[in-house]
C-alpha positions in Angstrom: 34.7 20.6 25.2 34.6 24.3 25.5 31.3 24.4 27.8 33.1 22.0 29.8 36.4 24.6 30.6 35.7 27.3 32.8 38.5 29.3 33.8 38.9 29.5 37.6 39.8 33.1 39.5 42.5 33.1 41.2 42.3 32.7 45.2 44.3 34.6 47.8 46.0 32.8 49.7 44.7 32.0 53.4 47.7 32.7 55.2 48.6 36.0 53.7 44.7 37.6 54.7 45.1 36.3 58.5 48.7 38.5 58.3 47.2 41.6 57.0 44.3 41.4 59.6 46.6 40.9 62.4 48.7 44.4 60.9 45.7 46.2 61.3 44.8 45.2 64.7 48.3 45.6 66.1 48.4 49.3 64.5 45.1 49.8 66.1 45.7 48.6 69.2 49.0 50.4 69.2 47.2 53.8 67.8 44.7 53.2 71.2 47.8 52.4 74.0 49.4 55.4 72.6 46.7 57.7 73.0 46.3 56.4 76.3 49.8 56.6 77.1 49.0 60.3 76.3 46.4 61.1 77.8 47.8 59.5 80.8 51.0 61.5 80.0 48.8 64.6 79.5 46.5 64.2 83.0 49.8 63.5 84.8 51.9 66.4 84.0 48.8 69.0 83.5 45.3 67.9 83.6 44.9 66.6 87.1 46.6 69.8 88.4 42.5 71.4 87.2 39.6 71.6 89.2 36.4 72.3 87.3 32.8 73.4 87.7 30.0 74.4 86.0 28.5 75.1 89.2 29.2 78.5 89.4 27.2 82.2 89.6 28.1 86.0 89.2 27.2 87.0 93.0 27.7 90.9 94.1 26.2 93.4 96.3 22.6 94.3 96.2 22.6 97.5 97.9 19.0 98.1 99.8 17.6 101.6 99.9 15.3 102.6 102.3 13.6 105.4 103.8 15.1 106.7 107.2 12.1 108.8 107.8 8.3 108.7 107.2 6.5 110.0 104.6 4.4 110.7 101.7 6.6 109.8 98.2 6.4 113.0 96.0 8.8 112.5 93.3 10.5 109.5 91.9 13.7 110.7 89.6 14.7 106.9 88.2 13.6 103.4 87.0 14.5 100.0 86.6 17.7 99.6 84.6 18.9 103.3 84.8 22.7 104.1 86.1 23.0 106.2 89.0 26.2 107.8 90.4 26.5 108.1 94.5 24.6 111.0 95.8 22.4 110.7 92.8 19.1 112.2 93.9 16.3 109.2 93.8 13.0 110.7 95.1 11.8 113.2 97.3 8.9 112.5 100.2 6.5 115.2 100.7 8.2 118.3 103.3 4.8 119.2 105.2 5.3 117.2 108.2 9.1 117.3 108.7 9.1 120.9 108.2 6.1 121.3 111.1 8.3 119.3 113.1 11.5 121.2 112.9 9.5 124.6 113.6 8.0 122.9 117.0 11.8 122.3 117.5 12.8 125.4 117.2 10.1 126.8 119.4 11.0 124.4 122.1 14.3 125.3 122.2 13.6 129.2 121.9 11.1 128.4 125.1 14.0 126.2 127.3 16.2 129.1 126.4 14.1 131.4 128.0 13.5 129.4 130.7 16.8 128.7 132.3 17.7 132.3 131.4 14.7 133.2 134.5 16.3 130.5 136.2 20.0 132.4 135.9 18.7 135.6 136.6 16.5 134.4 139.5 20.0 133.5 141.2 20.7 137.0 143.0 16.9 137.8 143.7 17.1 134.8 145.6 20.0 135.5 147.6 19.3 138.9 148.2 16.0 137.2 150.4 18.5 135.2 151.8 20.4 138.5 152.9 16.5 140.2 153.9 16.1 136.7 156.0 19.0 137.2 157.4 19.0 140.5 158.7 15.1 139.6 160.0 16.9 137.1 161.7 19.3 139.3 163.4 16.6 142.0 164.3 14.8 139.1 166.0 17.5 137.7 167.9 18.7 141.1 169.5 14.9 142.0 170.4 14.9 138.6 172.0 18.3 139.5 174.2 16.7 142.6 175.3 13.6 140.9 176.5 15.2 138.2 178.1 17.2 141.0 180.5 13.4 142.8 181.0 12.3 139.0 182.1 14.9 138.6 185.1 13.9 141.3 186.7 9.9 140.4 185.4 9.3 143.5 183.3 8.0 141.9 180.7 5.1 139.0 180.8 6.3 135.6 180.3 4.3 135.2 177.6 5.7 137.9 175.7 9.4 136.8 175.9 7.8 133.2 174.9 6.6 134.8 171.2 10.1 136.3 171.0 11.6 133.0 171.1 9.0 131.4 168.9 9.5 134.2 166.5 13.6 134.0 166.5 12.7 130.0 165.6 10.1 131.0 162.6 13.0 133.3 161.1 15.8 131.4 161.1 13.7 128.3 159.5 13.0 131.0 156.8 16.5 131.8 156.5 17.2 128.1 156.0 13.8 127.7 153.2 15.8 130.8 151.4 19.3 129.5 151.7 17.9 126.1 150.2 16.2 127.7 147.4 19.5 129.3 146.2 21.4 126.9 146.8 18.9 124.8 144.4 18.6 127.2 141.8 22.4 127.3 141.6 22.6 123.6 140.9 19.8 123.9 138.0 23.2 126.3 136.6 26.2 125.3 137.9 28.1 128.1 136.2 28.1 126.2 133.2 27.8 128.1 129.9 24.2 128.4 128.8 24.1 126.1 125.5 25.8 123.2 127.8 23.1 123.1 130.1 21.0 119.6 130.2 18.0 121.1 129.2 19.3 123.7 126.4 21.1 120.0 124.8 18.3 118.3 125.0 16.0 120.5 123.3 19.4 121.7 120.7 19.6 117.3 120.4 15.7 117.7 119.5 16.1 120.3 117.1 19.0 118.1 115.1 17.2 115.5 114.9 14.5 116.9 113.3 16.4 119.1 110.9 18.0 115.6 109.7 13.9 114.2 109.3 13.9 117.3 106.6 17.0 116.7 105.2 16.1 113.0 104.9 13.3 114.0 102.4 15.5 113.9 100.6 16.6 110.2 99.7 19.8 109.4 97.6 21.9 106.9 96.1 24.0 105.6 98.8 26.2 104.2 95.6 27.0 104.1 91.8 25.5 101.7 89.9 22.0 100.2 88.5 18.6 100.4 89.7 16.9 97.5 89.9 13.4 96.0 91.9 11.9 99.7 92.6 9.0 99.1 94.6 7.9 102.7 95.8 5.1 104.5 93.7 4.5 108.2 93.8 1.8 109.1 97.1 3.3 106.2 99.0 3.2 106.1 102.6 6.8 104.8 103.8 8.3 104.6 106.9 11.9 104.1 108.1 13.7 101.2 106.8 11.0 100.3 104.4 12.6 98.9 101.1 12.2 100.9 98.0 14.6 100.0 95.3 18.3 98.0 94.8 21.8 99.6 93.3 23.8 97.1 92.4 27.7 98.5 91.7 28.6 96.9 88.8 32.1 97.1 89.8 31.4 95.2 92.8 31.2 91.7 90.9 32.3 88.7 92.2 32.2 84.7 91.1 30.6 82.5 93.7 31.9 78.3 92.5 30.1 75.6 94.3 33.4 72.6 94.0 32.5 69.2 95.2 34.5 68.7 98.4 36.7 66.1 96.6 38.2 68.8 94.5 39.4 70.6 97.1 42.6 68.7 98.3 45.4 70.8 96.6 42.7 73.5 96.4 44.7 76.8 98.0 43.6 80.8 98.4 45.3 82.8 95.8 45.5 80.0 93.1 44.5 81.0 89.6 41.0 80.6 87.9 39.8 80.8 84.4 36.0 81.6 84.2 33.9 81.0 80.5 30.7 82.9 80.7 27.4 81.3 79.1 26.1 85.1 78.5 29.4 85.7 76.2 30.7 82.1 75.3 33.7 80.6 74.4 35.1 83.8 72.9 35.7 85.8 76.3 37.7 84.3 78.8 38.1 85.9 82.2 41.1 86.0 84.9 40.1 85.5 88.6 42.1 84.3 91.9 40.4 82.5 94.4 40.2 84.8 97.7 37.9 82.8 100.1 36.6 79.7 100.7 33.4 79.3 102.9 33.5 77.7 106.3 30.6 75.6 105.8 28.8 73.8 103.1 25.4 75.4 101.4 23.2 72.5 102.9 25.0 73.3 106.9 22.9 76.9 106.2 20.1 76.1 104.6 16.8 77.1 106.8 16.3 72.8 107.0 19.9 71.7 107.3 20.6 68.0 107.0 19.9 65.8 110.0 22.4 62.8 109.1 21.8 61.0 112.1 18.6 60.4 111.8 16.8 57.9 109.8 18.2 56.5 106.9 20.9 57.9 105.4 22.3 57.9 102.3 25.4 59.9 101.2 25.7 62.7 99.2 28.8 64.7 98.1 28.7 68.3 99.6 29.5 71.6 97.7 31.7 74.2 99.2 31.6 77.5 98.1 34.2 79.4 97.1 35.0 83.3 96.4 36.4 84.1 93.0 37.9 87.6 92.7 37.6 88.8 88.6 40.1 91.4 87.2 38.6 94.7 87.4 39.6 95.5 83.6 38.1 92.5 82.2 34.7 93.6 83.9 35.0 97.0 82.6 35.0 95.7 78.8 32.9 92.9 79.4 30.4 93.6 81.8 28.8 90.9 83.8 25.1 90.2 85.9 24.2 89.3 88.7 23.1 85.3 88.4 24.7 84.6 85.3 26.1 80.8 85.0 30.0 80.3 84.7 32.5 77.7 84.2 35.5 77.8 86.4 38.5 76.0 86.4 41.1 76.5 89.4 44.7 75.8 88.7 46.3 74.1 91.7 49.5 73.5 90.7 51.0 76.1 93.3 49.0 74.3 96.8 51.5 76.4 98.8 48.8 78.6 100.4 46.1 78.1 102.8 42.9 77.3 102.9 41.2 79.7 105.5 42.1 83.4 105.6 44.1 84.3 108.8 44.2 87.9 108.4 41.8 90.6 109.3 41.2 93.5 106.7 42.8 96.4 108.1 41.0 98.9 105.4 37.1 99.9 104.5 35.9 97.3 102.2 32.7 99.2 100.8 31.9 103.0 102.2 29.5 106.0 101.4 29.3 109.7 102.3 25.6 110.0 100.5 23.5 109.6 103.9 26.1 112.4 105.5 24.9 115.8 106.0 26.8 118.8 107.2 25.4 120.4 110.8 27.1 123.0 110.6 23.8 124.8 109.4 21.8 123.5 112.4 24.8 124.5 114.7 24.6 127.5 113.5 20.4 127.8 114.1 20.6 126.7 117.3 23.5 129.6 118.2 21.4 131.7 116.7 18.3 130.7 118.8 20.1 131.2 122.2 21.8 134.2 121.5 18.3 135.8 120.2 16.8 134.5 123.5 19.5 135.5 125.8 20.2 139.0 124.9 16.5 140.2 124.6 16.6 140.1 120.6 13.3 139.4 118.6 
């Protein structure tokens, strides 16, 4: 009887598991519409208001140094990586040449110097034979008068009073020959002041420019920053504008952000950006402003630009660069390189501004004073070359 009575557990009841299942699920699907009703909330009132990329690069000037005369590289006073300030000397081209051409300079001067000086002081020895042709002349003419009073009364042979004429003519085209010549000499002078003189510029224009070939020996750094892609090698051969080495100013950082062109339609100039850098992370996060926005897309100036009418075409979304000004400060502590990724993130709340610059910059954006020299030592040679050649000096 025992074996035969087994005691049954017992069972939950059907109805009250289907009402637990359905509390779940309602609290679930409520948890999920109200996470969506903020999120929506969220992209509404903030989120959509952001423009993002992680299409974006540290751009900034690669300043180019060349030569801007030819010669032989002697010394080389940095390398890659170094800091330089402006007017940093960088290397020095052997002197041999440019110093053979400023002497010949000099000399050429010296020589056109002394050559308009004959030319000035040819002036009255020229028209005193103008004065000697003249009185010839005179002579002439009053032998010829007194002859042509013997030939009325046929004193004299025709003949005779014939070379008188002929002579009278012979003189006064010598008196015109003379006149010309100092009337020619005086427009080689003009009573201008020796050193203005066409030929004492050109030869003083000569002599400056190749005192600046010896000066230019002399190569510096047109700005501060780092050296980077030296190419020259000591004994080099270079000529002008051949490419030796790149500054770039470290303070002349800027943030180049490739935005689809459907991100741009509240995009304005002047709107905030905040900028992660993949070289620092998460950790450091930079302020910029956006200050220009290209007028074309990167694949309008690529060397093969996109021939959408042609063939078949599909469509692709275009990228629009745009200029991203950091704050100096921030840069400073945290430096940045050249081609280093970013993320950017544009706030357009504030789409009040425009889209294109309309202004023109009214200042010097970039400047240096390193390839300047002061003349006032050639000035000073070439005075002292026509004065030493004028007054007699050795």
């Amino acid at each position: 009887m025992e074996n035969n009575q087994i005691e049954a557990k017992p069972e939950m009841p059907q109805g009250k598991n289907n009402k637990k299942r359905k509390i779940i699920l309602s609290v679930v699907i409520f948890l999920f519409l109200l996470s969506g009703a903020v999120y929506f909330l969220y992209w509404y009132t903030a989120l959509r208001f952001y423009q993002s990329t992680d299409n974006a690069y540290v751009v900034g000037n690669q300043v180019q140094v060349m030569s801007q005369t030819q010669g032989s590289v002697k010394n080389i006073y940095v390398d890659n990586t170094q800091f330089v300030q402006q007017g940093d000397l960088l290397l020095t081209l052997d002197s041999a040449d440019a110093e053979n051409a400023f002497e010949k300079s000099k000399q050429a001067l010296a020589q056109a110097v002394r050559e308009t000086q004959e030319t000035i002081l040819s002036n009255p020895k020229l028209l005193a034979n103008v004065e000697l042709k003249q009185l010839a002349l005179n002579k002439l003419k009053s032998d010829l008068a007194r002859r042509e009073k013997l030939g009325l009364v046929n004193v004299i042979a025709a003949e005779e009073l014939d070379h008188s004429r002929k002579a009278v003519e012979i003189a006064r085209a010598d008196l015109k020959i003379a006149a010309q010549q100092y009337k020619i000499n005086q427009a080689l002078v003009m009573g201008t002041p020796i050193e203005k003189l066409p030929n004492i510029e050109k030869a003083a224009a000569n002599l400056r420019e190749a005192w600046l070939s010896l000066q230019r020996i002399h190569i510096y750094s047109p700005v501060s920053g780092y050296v980077s892609r030296r190419s020259v090698q000591v004994g080099a051969r270079i000529n002008p504008s051949t490419p030796l080495m790149i500054i770039v100013p470290s303070d002349q950082l800027w943030i180049e952000a490739n935005f689809k062109e459907v991100q741009f339609t509240d995009m304005r100039l002047g709107q905030p950006v905040t900028l992660v850098s993949d070289f620092y992370g998460n950790s450091v996060i930079y302020q910029g402003r956006i200050t220009g926005m290209d007028i074309g897309t990167g694949s309008a100036f690529s060397i093969l630009p996109a021939q959408n009418a042609t063939g078949n075409w599909i469509k692709v979304v275009q990228r629009l660069p745009v200029r991203i000004e950091l704050e100096p400060e921030q840069v400073a502590l945290k430096p940045l390189r050249i081609g280093l990724s970013m993320h950017a993130t544009v706030d357009t709340r504030n789409a009040e501004g425009t889209t294109l610059a309309n202004k023109t910059p009214q200042r010097i954006i970039y400047q240096t004073d390193a390839l300047t020299f002061n003349r006032s030592e050639v000035d000073k040679i070439i005075e002292q070359i026509i004065k030493r050649n004028t007054s007699g000096e050795n």
